[in-house]
C-alpha positions as a Markdown table, in Angstrom:
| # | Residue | x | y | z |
|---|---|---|---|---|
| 1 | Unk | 134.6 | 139.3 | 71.9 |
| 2 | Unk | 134.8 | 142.8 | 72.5 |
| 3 | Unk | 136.0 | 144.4 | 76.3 |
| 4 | Unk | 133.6 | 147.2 | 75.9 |
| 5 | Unk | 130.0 | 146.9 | 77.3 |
| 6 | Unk | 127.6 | 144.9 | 75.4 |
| 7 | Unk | 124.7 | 146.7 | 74.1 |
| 8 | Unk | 121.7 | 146.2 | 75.5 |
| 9 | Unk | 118.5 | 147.0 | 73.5 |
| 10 | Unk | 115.2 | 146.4 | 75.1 |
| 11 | Unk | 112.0 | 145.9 | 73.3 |
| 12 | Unk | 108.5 | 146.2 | 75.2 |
| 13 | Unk | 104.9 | 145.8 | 74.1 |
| 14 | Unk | 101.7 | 144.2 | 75.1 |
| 15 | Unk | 100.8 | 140.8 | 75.2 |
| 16 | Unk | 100.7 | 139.7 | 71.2 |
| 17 | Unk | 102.1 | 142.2 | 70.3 |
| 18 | Unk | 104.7 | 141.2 | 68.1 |
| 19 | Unk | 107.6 | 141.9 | 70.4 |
| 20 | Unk | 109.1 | 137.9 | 70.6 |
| 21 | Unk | 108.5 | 138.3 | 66.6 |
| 22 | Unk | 110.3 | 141.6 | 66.1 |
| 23 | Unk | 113.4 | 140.1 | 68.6 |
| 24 | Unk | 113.8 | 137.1 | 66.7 |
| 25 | Unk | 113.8 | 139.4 | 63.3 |
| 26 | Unk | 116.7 | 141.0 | 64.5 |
| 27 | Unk | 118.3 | 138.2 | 66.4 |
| 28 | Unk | 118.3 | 136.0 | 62.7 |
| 29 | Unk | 120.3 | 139.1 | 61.0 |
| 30 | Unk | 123.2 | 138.4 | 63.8 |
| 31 | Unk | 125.2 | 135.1 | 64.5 |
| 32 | Unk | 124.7 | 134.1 | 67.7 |
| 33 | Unk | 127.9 | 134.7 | 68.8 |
| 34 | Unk | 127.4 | 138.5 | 68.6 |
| 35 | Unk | 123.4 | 138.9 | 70.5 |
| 36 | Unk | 121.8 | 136.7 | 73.0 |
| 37 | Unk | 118.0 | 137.5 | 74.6 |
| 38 | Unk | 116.5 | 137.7 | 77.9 |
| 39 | Unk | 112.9 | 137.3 | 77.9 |
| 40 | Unk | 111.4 | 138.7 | 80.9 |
| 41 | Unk | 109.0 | 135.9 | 80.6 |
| 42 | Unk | 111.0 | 133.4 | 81.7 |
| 43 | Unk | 111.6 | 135.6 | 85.0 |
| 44 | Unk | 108.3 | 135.3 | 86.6 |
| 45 | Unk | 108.2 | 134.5 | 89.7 |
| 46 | Unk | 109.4 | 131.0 | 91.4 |
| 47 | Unk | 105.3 | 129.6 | 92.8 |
| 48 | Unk | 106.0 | 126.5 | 94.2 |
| 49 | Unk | 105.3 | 127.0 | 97.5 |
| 50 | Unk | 101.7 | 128.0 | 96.8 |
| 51 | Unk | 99.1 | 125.3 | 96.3 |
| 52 | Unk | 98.2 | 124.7 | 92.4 |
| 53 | Unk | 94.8 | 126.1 | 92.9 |
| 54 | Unk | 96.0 | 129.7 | 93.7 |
| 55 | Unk | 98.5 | 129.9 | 91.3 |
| 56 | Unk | 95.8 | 129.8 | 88.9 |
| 57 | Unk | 95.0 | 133.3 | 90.1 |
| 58 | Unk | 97.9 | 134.8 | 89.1 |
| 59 | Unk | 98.0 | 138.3 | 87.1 |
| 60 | Unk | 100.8 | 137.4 | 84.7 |
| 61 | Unk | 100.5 | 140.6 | 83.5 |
| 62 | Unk | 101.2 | 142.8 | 86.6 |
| 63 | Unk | 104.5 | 144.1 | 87.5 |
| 64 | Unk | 104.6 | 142.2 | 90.9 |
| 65 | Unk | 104.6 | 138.9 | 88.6 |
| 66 | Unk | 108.2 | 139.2 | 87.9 |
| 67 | Unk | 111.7 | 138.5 | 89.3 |
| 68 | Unk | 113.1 | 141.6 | 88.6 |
| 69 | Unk | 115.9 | 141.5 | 90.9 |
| 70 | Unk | 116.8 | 138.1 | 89.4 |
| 71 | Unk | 116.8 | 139.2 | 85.9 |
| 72 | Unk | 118.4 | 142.7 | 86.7 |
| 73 | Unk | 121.3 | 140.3 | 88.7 |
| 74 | Unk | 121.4 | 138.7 | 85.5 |
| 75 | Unk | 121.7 | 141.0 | 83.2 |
| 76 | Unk | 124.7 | 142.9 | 85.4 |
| 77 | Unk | 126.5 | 139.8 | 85.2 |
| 78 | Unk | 126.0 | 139.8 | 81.6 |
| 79 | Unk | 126.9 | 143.0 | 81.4 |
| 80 | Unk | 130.6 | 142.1 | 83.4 |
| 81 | Unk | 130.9 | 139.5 | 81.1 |
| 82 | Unk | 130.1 | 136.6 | 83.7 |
| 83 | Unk | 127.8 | 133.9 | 82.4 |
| 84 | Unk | 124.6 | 133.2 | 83.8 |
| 85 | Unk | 121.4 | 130.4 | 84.4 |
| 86 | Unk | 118.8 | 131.7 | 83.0 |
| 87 | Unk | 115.6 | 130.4 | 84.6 |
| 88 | Unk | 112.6 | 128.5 | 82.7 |
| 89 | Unk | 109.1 | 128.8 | 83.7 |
| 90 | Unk | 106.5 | 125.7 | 83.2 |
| 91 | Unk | 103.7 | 127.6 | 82.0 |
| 92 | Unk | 100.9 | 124.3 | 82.5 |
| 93 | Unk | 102.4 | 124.2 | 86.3 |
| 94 | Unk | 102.1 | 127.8 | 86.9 |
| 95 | Unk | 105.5 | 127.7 | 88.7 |
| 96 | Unk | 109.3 | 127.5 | 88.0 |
| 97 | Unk | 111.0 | 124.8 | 86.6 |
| 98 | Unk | 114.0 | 122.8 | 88.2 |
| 99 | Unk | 115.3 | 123.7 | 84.2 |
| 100 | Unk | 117.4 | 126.4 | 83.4 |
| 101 | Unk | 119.4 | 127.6 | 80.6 |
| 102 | Unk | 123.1 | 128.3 | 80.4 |
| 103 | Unk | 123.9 | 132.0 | 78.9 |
| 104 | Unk | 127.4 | 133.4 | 78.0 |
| 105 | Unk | 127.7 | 137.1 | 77.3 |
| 106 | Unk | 127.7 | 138.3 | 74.0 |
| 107 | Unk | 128.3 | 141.6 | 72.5 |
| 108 | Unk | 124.7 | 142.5 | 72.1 |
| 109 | Unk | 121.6 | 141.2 | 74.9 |
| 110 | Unk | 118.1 | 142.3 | 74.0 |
| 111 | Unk | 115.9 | 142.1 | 76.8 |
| 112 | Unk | 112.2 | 141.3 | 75.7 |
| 113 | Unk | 108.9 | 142.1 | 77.8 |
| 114 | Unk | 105.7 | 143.6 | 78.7 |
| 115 | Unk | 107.0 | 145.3 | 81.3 |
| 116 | Unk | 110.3 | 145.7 | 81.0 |
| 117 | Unk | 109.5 | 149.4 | 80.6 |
| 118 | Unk | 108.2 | 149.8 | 84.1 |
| 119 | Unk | 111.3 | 149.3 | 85.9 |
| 120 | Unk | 113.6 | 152.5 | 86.2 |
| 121 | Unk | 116.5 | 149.8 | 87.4 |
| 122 | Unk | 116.0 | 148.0 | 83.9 |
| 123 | Unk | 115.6 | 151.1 | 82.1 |
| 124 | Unk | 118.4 | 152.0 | 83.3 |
| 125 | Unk | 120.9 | 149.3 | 81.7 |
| 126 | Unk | 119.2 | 149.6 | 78.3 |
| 127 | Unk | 121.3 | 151.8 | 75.6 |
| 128 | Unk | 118.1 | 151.7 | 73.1 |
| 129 | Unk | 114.5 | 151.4 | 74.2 |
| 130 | Unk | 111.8 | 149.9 | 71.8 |
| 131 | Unk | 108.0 | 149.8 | 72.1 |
| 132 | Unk | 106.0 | 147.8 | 69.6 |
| 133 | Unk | 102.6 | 148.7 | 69.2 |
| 134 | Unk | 99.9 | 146.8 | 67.9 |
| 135 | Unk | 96.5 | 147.0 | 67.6 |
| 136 | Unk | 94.2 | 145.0 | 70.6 |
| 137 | Unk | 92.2 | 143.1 | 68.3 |
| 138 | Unk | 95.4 | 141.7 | 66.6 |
| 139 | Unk | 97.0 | 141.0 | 70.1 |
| 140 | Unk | 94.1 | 138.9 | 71.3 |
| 141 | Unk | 94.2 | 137.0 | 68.5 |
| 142 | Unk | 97.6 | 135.8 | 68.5 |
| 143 | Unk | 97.5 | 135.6 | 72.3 |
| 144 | Unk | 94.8 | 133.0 | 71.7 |
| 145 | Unk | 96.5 | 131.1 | 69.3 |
| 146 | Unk | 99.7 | 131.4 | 71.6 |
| 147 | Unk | 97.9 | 130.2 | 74.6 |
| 148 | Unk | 95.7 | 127.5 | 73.2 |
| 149 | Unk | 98.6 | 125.5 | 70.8 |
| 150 | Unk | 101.4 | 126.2 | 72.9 |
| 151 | Unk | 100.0 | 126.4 | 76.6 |
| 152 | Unk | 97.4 | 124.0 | 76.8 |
| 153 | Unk | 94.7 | 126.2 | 77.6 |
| 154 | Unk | 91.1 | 126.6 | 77.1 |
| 155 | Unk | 89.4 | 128.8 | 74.7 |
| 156 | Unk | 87.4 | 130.2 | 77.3 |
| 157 | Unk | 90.1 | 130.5 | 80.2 |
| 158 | Unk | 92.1 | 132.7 | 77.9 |
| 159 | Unk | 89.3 | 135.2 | 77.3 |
| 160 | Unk | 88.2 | 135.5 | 80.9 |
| 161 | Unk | 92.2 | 136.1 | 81.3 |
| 162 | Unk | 92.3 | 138.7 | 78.9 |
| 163 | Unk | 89.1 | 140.2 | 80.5 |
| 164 | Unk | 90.0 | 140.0 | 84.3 |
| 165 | Unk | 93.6 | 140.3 | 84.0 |
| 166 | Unk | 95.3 | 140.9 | 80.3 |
| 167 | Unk | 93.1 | 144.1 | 79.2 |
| 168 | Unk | 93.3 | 146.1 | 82.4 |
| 169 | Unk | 96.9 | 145.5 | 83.3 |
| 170 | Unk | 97.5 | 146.7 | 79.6 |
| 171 | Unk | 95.8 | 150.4 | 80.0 |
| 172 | Unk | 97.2 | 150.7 | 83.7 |
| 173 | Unk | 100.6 | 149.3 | 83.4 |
| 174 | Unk | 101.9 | 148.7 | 80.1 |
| 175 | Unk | 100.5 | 150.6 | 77.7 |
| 176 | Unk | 102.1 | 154.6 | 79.7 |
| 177 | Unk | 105.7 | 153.0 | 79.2 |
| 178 | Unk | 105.0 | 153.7 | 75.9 |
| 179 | Unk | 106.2 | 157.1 | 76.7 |
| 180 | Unk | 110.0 | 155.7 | 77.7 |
| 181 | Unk | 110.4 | 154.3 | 74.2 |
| 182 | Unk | 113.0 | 155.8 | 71.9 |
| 183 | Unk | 111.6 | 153.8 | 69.0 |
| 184 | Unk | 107.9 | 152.9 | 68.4 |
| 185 | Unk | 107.2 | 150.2 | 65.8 |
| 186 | Unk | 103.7 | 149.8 | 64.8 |
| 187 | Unk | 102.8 | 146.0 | 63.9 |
| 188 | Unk | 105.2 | 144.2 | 65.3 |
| 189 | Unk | 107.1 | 141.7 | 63.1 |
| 190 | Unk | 105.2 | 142.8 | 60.0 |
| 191 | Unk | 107.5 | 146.2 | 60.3 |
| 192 | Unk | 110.4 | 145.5 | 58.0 |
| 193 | Unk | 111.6 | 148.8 | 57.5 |
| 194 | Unk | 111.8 | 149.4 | 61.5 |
| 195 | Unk | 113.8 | 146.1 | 62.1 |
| 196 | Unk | 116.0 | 146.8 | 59.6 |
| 197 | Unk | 116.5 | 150.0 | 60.7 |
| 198 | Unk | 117.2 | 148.9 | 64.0 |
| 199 | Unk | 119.5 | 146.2 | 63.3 |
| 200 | Unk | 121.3 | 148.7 | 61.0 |
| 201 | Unk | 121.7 | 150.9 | 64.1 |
| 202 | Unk | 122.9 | 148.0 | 66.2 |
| 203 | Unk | 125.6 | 147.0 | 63.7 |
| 204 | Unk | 127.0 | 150.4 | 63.9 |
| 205 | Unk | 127.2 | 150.1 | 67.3 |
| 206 | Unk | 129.0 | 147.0 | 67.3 |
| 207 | Unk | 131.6 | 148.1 | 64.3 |
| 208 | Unk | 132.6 | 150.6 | 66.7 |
| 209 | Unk | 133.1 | 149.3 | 69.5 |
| 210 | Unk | 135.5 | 146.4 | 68.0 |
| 211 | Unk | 137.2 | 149.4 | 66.4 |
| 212 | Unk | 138.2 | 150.5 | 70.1 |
């Protein structure tokens, strides 16, 4: 592994949008002993001590849902090329799980999110900012089929969630970090060209750094 820094590219977007789709894209043109991801997902906050009933209330979509101090201690660790337990978050229990997931550093960490954006600490550590932006009809749709086959929920939980929570969170707090981006890519994983570009751009970075 290289001594230099890893590189750390961050990709943001709103719910559905295509970000976990345009991060695996670039993750399958890599070995995995050259990029790793953080998905800010897994850092939302640990619940248990609330009663089941009021996590249920919980904006997943606002900034004060996430462990950011946990994932930016992560990420620094990463980044001095100490490993890490990455936490895992039981979606059906609203909560943390006992689970997590041992990381090594690699040479490149992409850190995936909807708000990843929002935190000038985060910012910060990233060398390349991405925003993908998709349309909302397309990132209701595949935050349906997300949250019905994958999370166990109802049909019409998700789209009072999306209503009461997902929509407005969007236009207040995701949606103006679009502004941080240095790359915008429309559709998500659909975007070829972009990803390619992108991992083109990330490869150069990585050729010279083992040069050093």
């Amino acid at each position: 592994m290289s001594k230099d820094k890893p590189v750390v590219i961050g990709v943001a977007g709103g719910s559905g949008s295509g970000k976990t789709s345009v991060t695996r894209s670039i993750y399958e043109q890599f070995t995995d002993k050259t990029i790793l991801v953080l998905e800010q997902d897994y850092y939302y906050k640990d619940q248990s001590h609330l009663a089941f009933e009021e996590r249920l209330n919980t904006n997943y979509d606002h900034p004060l849902a996430f462990d950011n101090d946990l994932l930016i201690e992560h990420l620094n660790d990463l980044l001095n090329q100490k490993s890490i337990d990455k936490p895992v978050y039981d979606y059906k229990n609203h909560t943390r799980s006992a689970e997590v997931i041992h990381v090594e550093p690699k040479e490149v960490i992409i850190v995936e999110g909807i708000l990843i954006l929002d935190d000038a600490r985060l910012m910060d550590l990233m060398d390349i900012k991405v925003f993908v932006d998709t349309d909302a009809d397309l990132r209701i749709i595949r935050r349906l089929l997300r949250d019905i086959k994958e999370r166990g929920r109802t049909l019409d939980s998700v789209i009072d969630q999306y209503l009461d929570n997902v929509r407005p969170s969007h236009l207040q707090f995701i949606e103006p970090t679009k502004r941080y981006a240095d790359i915008i890519i429309p559709e998500g994983g659909q975007n070829h060209v972009a990803i390619d570009i992108l991992a083109s751009k990330i490869e150069s970075i990585i050729a010279k750094n083992r040069k050093r």
